[in-house]
Predicted model as a PDB file, atoms N, CA, C, CB and O in Angstrom, pLDDT in the B-factor column:
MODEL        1                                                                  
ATOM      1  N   UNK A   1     -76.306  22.734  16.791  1.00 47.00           N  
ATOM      2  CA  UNK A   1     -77.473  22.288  16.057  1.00 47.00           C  
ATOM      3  C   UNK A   1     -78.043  23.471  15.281  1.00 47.00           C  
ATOM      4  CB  UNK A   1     -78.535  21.679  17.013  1.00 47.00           C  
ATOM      5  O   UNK A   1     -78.234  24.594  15.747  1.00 47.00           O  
ATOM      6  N   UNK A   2     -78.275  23.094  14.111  1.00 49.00           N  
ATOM      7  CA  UNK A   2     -79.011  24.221  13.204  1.00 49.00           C  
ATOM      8  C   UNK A   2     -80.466  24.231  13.455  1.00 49.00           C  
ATOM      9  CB  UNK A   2     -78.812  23.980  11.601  1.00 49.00           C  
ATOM     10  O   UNK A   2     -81.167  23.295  13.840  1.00 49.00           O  
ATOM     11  N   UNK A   3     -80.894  25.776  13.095  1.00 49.00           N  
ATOM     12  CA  UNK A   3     -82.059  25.953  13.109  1.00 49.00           C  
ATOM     13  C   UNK A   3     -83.036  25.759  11.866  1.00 49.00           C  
ATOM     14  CB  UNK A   3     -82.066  27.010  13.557  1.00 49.00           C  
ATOM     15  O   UNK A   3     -82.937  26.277  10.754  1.00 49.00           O  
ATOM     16  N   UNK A   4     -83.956  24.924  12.317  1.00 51.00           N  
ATOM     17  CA  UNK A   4     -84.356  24.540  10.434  1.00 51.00           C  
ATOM     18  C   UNK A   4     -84.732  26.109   9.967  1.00 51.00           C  
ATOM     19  CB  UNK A   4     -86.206  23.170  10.067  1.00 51.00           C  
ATOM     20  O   UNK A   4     -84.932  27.051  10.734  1.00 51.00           O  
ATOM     21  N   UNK A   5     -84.779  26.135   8.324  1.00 51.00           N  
ATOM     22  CA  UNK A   5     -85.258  26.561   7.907  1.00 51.00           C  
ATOM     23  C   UNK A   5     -86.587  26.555   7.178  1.00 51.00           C  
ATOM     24  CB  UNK A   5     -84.628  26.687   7.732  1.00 51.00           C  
ATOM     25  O   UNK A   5     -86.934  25.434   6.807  1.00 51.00           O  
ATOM     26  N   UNK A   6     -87.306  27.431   6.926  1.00 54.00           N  
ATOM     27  CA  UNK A   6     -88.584  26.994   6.280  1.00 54.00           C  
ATOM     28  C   UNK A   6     -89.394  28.377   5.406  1.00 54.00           C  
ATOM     29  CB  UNK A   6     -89.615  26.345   7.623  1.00 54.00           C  
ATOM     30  O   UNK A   6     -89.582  29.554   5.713  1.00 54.00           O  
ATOM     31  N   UNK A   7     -89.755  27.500   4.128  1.00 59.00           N  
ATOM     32  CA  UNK A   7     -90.316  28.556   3.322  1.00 59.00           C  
ATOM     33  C   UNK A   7     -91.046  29.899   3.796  1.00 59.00           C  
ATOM     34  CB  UNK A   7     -91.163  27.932   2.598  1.00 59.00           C  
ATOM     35  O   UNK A   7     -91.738  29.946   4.813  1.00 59.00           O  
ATOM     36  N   UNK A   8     -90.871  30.714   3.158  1.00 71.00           N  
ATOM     37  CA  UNK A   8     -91.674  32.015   3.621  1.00 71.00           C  
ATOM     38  C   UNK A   8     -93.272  31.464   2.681  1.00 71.00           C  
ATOM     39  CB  UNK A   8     -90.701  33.923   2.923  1.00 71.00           C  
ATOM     40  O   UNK A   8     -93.536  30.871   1.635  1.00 71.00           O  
ATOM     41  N   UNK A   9     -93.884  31.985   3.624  1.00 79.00           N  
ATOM     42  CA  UNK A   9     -94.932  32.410   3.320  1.00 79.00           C  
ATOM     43  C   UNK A   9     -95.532  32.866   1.506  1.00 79.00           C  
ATOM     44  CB  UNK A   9     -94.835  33.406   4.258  1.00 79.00           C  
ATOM     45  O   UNK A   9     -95.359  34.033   1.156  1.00 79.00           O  
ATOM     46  N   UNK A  10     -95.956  32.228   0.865  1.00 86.00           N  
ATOM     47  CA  UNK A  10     -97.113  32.733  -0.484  1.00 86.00           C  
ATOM     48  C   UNK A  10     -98.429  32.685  -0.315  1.00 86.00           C  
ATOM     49  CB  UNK A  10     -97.069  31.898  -1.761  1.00 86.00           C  
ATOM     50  O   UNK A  10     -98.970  31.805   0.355  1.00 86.00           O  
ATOM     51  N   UNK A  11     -99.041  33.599  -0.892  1.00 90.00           N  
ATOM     52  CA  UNK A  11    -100.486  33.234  -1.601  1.00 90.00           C  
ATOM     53  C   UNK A  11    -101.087  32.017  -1.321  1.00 90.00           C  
ATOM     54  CB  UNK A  11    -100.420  33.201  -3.051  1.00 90.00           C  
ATOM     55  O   UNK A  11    -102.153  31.900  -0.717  1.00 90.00           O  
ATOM     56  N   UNK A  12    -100.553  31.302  -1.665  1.00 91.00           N  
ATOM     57  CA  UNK A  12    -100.764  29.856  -1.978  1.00 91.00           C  
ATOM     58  C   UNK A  12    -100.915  29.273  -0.988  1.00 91.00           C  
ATOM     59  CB  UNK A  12     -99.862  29.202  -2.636  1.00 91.00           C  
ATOM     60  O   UNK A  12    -101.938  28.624  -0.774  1.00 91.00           O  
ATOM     61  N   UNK A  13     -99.757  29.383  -0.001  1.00 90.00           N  
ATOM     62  CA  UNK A  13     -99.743  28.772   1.156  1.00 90.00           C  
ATOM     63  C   UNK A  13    -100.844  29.283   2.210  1.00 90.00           C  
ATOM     64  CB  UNK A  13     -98.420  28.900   1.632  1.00 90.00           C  
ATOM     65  O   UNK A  13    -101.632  28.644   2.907  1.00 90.00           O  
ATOM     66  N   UNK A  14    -100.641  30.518   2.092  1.00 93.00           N  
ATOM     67  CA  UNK A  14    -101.948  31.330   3.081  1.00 93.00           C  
ATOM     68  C   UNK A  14    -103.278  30.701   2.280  1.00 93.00           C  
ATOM     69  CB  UNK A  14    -101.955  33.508   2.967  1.00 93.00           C  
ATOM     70  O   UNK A  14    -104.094  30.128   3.002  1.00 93.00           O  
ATOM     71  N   UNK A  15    -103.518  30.752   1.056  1.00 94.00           N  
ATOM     72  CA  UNK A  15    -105.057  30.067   1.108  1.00 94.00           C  
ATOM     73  C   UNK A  15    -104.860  28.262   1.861  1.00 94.00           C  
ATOM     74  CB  UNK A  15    -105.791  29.973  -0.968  1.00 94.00           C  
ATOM     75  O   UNK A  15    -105.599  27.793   2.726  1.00 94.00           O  
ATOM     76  N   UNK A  16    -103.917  27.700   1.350  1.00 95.00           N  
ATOM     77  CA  UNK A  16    -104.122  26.358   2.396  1.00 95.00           C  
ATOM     78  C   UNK A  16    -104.203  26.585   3.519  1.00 95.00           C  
ATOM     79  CB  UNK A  16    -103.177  25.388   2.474  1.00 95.00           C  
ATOM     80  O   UNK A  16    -105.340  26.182   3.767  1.00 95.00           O  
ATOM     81  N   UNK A  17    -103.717  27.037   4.617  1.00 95.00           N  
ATOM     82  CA  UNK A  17    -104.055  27.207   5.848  1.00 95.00           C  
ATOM     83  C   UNK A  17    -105.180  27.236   5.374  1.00 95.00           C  
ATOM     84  CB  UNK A  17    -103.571  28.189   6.699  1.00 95.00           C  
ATOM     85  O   UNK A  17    -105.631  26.120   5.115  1.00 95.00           O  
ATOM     86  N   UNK A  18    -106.022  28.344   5.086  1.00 96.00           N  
ATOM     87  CA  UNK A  18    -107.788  28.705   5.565  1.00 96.00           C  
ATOM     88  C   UNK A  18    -108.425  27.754   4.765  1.00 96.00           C  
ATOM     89  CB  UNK A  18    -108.545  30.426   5.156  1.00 96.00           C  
ATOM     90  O   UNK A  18    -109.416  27.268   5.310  1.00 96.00           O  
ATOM     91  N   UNK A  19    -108.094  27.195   3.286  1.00 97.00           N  
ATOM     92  CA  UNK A  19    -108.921  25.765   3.166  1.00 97.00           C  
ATOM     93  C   UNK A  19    -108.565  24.729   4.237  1.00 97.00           C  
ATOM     94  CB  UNK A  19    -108.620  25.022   1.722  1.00 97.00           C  
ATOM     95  O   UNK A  19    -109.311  23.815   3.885  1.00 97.00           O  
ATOM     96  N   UNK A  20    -107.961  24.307   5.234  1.00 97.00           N  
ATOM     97  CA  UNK A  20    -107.597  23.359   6.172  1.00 97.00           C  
ATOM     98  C   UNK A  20    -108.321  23.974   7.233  1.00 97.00           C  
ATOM     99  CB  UNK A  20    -106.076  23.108   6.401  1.00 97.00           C  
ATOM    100  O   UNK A  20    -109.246  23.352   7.755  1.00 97.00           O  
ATOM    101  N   UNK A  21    -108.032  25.058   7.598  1.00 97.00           N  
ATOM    102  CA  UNK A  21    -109.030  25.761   8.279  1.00 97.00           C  
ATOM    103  C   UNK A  21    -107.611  25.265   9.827  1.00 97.00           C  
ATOM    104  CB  UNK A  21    -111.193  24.966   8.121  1.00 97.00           C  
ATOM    105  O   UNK A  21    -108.036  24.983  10.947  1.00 97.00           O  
ATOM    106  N   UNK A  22    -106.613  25.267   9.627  1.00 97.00           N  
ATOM    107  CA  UNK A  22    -106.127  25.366  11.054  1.00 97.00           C  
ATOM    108  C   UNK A  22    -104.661  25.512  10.406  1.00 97.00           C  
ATOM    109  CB  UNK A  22    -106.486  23.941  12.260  1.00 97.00           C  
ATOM    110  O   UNK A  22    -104.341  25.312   9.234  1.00 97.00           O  
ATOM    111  N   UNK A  23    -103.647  26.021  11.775  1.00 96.00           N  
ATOM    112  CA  UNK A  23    -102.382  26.555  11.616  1.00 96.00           C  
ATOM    113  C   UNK A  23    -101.874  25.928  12.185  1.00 96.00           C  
ATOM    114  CB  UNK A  23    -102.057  27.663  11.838  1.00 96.00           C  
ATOM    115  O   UNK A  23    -102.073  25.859  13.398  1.00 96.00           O  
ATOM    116  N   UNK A  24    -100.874  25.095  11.468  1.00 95.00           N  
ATOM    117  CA  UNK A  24     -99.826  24.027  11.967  1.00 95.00           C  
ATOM    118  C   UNK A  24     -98.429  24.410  12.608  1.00 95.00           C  
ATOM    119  CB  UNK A  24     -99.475  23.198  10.802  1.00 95.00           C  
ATOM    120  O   UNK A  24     -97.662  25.179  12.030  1.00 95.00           O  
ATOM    121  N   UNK A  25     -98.156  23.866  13.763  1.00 94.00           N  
ATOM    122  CA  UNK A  25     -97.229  24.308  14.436  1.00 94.00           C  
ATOM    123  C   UNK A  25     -95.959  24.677  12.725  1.00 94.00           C  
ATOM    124  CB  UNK A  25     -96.803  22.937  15.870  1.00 94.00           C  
ATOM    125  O   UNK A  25     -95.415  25.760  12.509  1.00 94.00           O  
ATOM    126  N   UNK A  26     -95.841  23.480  11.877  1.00 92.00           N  
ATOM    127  CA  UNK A  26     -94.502  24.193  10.559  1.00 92.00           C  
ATOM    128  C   UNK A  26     -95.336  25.442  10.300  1.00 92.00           C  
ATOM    129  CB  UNK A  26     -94.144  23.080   8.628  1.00 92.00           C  
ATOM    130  O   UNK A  26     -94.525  26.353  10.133  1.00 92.00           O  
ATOM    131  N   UNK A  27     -96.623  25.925  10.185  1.00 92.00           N  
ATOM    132  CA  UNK A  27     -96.857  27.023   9.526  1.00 92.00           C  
ATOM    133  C   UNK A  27     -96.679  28.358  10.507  1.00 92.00           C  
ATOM    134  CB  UNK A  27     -98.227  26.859   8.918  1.00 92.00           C  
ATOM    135  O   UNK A  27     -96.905  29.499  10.104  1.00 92.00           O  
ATOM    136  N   UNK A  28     -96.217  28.023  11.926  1.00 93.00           N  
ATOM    137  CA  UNK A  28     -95.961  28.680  13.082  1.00 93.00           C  
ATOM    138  C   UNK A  28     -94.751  28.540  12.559  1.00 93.00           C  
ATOM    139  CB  UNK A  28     -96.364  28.237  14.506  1.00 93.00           C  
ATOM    140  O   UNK A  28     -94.552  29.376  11.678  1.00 93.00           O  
ATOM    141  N   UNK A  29     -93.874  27.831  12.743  1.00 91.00           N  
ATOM    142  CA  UNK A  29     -92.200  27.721  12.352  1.00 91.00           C  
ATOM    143  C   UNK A  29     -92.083  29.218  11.458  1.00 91.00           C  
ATOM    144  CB  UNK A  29     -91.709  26.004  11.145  1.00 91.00           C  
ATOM    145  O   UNK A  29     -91.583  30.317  11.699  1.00 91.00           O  
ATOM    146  N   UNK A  30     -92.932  28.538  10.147  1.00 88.00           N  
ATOM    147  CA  UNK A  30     -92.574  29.552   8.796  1.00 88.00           C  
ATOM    148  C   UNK A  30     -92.987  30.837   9.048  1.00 88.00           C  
ATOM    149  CB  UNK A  30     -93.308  29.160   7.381  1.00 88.00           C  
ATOM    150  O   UNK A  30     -92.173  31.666   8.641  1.00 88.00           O  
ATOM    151  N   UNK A  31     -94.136  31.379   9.668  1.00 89.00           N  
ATOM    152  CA  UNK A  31     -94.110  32.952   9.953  1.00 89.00           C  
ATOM    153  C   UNK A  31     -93.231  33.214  11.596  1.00 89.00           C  
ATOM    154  CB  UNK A  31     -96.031  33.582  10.028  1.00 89.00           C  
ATOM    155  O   UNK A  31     -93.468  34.360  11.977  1.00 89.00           O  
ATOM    156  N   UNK A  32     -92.669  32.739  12.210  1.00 90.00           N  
ATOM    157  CA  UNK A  32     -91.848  32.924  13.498  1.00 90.00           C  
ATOM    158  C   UNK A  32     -90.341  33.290  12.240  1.00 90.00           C  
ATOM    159  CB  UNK A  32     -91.787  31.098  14.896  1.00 90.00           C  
ATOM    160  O   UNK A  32     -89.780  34.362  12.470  1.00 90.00           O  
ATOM    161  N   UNK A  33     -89.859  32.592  11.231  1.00 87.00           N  
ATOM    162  CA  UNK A  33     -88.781  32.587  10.784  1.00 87.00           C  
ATOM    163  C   UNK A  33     -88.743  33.878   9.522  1.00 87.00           C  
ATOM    164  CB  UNK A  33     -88.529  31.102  10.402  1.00 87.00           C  
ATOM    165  O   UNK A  33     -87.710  34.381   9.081  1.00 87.00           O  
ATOM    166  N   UNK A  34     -90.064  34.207   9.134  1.00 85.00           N  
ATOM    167  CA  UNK A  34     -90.154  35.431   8.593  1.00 85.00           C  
ATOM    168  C   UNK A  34     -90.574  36.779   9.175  1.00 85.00           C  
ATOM    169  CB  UNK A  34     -90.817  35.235   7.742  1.00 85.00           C  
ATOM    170  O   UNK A  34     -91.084  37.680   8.508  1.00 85.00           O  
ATOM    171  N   UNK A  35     -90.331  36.826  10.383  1.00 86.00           N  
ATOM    172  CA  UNK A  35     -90.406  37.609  11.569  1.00 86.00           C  
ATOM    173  C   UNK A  35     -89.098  37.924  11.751  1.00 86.00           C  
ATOM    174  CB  UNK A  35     -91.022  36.972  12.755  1.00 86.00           C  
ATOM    175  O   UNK A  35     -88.873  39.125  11.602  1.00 86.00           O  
ATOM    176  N   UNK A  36     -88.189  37.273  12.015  1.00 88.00           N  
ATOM    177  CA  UNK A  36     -86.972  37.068  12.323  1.00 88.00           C  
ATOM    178  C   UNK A  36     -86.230  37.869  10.945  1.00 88.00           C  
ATOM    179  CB  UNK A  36     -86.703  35.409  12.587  1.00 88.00           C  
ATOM    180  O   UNK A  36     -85.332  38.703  11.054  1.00 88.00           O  
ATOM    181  N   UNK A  37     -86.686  37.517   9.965  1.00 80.00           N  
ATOM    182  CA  UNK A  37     -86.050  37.948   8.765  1.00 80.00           C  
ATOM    183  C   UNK A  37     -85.950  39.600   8.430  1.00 80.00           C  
ATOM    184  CB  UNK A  37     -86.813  37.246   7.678  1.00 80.00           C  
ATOM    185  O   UNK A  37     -86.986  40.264   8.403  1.00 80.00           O  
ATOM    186  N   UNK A  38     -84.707  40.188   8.191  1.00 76.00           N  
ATOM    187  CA  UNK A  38     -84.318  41.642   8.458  1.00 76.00           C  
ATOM    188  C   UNK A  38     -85.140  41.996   6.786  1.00 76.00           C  
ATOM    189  CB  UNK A  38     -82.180  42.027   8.736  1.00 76.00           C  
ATOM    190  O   UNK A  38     -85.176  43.210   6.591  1.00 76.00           O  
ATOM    191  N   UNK A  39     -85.526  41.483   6.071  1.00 78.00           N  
ATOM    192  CA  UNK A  39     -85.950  41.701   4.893  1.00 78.00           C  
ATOM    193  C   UNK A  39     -87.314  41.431   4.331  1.00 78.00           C  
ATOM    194  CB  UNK A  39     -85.197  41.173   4.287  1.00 78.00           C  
ATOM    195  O   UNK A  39     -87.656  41.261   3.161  1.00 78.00           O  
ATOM    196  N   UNK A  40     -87.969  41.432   5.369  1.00 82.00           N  
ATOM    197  CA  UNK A  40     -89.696  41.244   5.130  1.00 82.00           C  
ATOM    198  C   UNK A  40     -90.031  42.013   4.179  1.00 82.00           C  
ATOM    199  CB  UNK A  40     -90.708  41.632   6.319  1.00 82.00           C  
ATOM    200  O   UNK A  40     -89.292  42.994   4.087  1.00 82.00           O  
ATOM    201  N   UNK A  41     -91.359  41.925   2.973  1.00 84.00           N  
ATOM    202  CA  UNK A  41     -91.822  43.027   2.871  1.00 84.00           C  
ATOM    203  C   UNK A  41     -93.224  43.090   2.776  1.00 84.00           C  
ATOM    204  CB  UNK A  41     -91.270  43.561   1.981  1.00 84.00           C  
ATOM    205  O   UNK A  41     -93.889  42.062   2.909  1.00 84.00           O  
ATOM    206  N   UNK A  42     -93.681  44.043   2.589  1.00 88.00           N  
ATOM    207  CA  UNK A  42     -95.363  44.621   3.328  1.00 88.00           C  
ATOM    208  C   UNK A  42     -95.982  43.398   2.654  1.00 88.00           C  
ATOM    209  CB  UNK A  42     -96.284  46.538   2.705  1.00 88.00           C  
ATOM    210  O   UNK A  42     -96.746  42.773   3.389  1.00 88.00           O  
ATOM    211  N   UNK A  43     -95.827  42.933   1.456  1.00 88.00           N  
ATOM    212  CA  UNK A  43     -96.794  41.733   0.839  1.00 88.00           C  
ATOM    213  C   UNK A  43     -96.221  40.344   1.844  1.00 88.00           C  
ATOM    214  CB  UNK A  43     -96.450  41.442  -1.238  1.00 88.00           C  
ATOM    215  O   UNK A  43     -96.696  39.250   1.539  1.00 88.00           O  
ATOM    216  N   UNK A  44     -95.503  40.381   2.687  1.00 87.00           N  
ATOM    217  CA  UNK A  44     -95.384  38.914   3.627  1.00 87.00           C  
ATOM    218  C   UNK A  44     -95.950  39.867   4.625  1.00 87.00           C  
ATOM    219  CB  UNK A  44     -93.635  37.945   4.039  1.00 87.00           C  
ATOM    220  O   UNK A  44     -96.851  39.246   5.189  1.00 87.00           O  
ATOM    221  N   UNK A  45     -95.874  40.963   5.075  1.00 89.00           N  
ATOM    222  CA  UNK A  45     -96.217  41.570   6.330  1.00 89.00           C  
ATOM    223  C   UNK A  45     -97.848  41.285   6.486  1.00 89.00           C  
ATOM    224  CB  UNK A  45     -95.793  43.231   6.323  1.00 89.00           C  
ATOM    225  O   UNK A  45     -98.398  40.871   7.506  1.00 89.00           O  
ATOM    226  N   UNK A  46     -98.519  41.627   5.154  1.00 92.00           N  
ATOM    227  CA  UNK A  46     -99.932  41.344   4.731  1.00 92.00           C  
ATOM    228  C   UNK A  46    -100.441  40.007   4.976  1.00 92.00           C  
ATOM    229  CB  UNK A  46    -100.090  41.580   3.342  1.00 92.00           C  
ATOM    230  O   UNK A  46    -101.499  39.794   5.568  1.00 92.00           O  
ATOM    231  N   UNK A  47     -99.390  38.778   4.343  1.00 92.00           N  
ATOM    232  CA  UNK A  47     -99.829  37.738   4.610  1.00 92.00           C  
ATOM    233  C   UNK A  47     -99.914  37.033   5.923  1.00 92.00           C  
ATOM    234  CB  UNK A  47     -99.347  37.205   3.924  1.00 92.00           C  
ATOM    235  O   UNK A  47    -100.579  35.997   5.945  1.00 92.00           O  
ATOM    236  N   UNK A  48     -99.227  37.522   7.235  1.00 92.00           N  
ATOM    237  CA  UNK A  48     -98.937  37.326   8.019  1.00 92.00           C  
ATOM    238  C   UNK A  48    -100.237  38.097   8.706  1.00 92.00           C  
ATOM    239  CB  UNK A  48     -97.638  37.509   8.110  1.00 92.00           C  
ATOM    240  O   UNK A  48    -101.132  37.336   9.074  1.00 92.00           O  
ATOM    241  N   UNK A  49    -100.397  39.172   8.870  1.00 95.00           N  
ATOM    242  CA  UNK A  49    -101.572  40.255   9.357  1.00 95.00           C  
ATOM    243  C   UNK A  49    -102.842  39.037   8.909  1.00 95.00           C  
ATOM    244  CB  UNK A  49    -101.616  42.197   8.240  1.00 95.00           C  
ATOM    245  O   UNK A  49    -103.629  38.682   9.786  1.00 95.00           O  
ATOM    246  N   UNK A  50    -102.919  38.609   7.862  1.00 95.00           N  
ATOM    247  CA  UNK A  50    -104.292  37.997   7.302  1.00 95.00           C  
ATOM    248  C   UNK A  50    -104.244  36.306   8.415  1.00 95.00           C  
ATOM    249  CB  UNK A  50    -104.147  37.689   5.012  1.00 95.00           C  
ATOM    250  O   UNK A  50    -105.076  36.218   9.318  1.00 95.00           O  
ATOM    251  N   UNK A  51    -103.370  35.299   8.221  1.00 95.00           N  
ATOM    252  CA  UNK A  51    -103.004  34.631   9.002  1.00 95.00           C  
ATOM    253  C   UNK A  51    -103.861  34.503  10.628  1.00 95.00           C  
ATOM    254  CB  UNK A  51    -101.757  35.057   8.928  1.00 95.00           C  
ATOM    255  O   UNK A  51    -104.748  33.792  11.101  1.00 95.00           O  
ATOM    256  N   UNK A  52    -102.766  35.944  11.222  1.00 95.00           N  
ATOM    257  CA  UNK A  52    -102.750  36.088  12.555  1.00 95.00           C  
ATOM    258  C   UNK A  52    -104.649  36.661  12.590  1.00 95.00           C  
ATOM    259  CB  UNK A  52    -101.271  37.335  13.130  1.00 95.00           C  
ATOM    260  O   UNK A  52    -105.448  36.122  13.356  1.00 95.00           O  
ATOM    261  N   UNK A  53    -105.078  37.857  11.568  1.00 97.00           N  
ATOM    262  CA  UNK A  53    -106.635  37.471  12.154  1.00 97.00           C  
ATOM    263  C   UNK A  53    -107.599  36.638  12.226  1.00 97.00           C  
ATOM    264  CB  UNK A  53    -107.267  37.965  11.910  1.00 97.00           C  
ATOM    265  O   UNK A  53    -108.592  36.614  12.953  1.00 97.00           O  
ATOM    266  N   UNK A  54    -107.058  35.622  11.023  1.00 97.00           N  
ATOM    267  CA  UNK A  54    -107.998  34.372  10.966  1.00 97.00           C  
ATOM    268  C   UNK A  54    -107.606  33.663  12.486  1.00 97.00           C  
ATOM    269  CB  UNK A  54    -107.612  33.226   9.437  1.00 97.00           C  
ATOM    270  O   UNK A  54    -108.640  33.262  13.021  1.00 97.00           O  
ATOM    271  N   UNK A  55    -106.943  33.523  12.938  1.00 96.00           N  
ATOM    272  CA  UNK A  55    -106.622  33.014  14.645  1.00 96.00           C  
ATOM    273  C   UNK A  55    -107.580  33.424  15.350  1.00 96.00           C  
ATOM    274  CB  UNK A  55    -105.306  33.588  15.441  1.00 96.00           C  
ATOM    275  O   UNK A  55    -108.473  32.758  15.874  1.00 96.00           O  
ATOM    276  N   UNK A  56    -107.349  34.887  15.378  1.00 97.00           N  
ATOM    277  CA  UNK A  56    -108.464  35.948  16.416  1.00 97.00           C  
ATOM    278  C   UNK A  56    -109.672  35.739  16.141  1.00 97.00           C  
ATOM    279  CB  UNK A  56    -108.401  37.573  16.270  1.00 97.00           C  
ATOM    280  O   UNK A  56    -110.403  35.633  17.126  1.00 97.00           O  
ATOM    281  N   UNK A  57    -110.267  35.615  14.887  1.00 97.00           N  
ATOM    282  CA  UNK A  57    -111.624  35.445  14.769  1.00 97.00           C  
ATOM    283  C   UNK A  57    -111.752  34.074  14.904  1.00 97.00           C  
ATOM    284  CB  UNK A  57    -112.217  35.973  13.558  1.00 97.00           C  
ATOM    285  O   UNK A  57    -112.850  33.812  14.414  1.00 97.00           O  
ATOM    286  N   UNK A  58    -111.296  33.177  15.251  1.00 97.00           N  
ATOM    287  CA  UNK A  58    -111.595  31.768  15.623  1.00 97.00           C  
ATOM    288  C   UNK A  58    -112.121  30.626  14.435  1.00 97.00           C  
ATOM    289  CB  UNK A  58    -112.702  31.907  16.709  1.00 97.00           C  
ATOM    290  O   UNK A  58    -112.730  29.557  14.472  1.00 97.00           O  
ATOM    291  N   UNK A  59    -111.359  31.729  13.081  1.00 96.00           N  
ATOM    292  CA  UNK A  59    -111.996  30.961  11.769  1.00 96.00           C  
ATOM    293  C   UNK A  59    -110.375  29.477  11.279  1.00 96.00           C  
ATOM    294  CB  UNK A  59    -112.318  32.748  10.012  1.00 96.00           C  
ATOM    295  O   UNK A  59    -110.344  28.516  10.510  1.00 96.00           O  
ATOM    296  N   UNK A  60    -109.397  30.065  12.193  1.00 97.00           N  
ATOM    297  CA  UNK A  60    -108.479  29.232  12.067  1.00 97.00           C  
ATOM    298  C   UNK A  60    -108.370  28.503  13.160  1.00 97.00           C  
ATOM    299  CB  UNK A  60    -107.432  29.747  11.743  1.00 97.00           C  
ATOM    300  O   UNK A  60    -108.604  29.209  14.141  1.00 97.00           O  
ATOM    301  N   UNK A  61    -108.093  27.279  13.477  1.00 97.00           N  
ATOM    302  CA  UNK A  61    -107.566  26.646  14.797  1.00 97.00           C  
ATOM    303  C   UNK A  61    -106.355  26.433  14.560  1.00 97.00           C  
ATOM    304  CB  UNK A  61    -108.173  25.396  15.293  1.00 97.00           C  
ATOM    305  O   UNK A  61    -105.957  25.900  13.524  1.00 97.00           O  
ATOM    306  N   UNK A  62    -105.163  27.072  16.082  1.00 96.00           N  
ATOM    307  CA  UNK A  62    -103.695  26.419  16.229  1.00 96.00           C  
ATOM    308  C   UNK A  62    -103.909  25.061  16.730  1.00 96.00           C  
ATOM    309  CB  UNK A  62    -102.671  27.228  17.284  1.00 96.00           C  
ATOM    310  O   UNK A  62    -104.639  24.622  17.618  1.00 96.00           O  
ATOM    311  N   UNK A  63    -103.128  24.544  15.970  1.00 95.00           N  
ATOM    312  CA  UNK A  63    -102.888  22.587  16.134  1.00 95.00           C  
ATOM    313  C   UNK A  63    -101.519  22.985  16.805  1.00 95.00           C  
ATOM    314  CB  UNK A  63    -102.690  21.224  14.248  1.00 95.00           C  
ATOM    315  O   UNK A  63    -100.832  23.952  16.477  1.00 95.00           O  
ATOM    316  N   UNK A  64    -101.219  22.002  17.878  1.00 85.00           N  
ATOM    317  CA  UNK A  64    -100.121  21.666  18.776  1.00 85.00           C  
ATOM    318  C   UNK A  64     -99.242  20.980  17.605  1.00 85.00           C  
ATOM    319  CB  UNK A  64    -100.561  20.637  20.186  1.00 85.00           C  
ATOM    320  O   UNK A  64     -98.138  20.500  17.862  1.00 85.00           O  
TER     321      UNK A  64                                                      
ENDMDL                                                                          
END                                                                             
């Protein structure tokens, strides 16, 4: 069985999360699969850092 794939991370996408105001298990998929990726670079590393503090500060909710 293949492992899905799923878009990396944009701009774009990081402001939807925080207009929705929560992080969807696919938007967990998509930064778990750009983690994984041997070719990140600091502007996904950034978007990911921004992401993961909106969690911590409790301005994002993880949805199951």
């Amino acid at each position: 069985m293949q492992t899905p794939t799923f878009p990396f991370l944009t701009e774009q996408i990081v402001e939807q999360i925080f207009s929705s105001g929560e992080l969807t298990h696919n938007d967990r998929q998509r930064i778990q699969s750009m983690l994984l990726n041997e070719s990140i670079g600091e502007n996904e590393l950034s978007l990911i850092e921004r992401v993961m503090e909106g969690v911590v500060k409790g301005i994002l909710d993880v949805l199951s």
